[in-house]
C-alpha positions in Angstrom: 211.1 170.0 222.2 212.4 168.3 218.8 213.2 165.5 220.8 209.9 165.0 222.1 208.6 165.9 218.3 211.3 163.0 217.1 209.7 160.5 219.3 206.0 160.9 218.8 206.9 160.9 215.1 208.7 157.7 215.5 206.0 156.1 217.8 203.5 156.6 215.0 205.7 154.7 212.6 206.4 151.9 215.4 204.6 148.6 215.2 205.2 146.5 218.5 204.3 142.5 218.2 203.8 140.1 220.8 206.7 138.0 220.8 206.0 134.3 219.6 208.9 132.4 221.6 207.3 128.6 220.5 208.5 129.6 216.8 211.9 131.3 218.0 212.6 128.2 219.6 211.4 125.5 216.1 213.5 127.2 214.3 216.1 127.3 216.5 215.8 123.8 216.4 215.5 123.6 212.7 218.6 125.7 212.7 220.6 123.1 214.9 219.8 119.9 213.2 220.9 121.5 209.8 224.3 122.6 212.1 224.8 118.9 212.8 225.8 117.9 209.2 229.2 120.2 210.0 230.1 119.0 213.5 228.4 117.3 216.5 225.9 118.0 218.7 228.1 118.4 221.1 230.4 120.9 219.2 227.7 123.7 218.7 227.4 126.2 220.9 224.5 128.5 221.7 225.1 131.9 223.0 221.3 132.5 222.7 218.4 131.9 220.9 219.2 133.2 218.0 223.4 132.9 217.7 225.6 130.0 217.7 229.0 129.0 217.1 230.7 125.7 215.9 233.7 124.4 216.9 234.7 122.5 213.7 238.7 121.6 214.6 237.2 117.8 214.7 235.5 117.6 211.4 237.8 119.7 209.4 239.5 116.1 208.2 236.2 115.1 207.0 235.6 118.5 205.2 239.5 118.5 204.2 241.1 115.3 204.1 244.5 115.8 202.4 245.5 119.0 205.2 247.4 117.7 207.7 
């Protein structure tokens, strides 16, 4: 019974919204072009809509020119 007492306390505190995908995604997009000043396009990888990784091996003379 304190279980079922647990969840109708949380659902009172719950607020579901409709997703809104169309500004997931322009940010997402935002997101990648600021990405592009580190690497290239082709460099960034999206795992989904909101992770990404870089692979920056190729720019990391740019960023650090006197490593070798």
């Amino acid at each position: 019974m304190q279980y079922v007492a647990f969840i109708e306390s949380w659902a009172k505190r719950t607020w579901i919204v409709p997703p809104q995908m169309q500004l997931y995604v322009d940010y997402k997009i935002e997101v990648t072009d600021i990405l592009t000043n580190y690497t290239s396009i082709d460099e960034i990888h999206s795992y989904s809509i909101d992770e990404s990784f870089l692979d920056i091996t190729e720019s990391l003379n740019f960023f650090y020119p006197e490593i070798k």
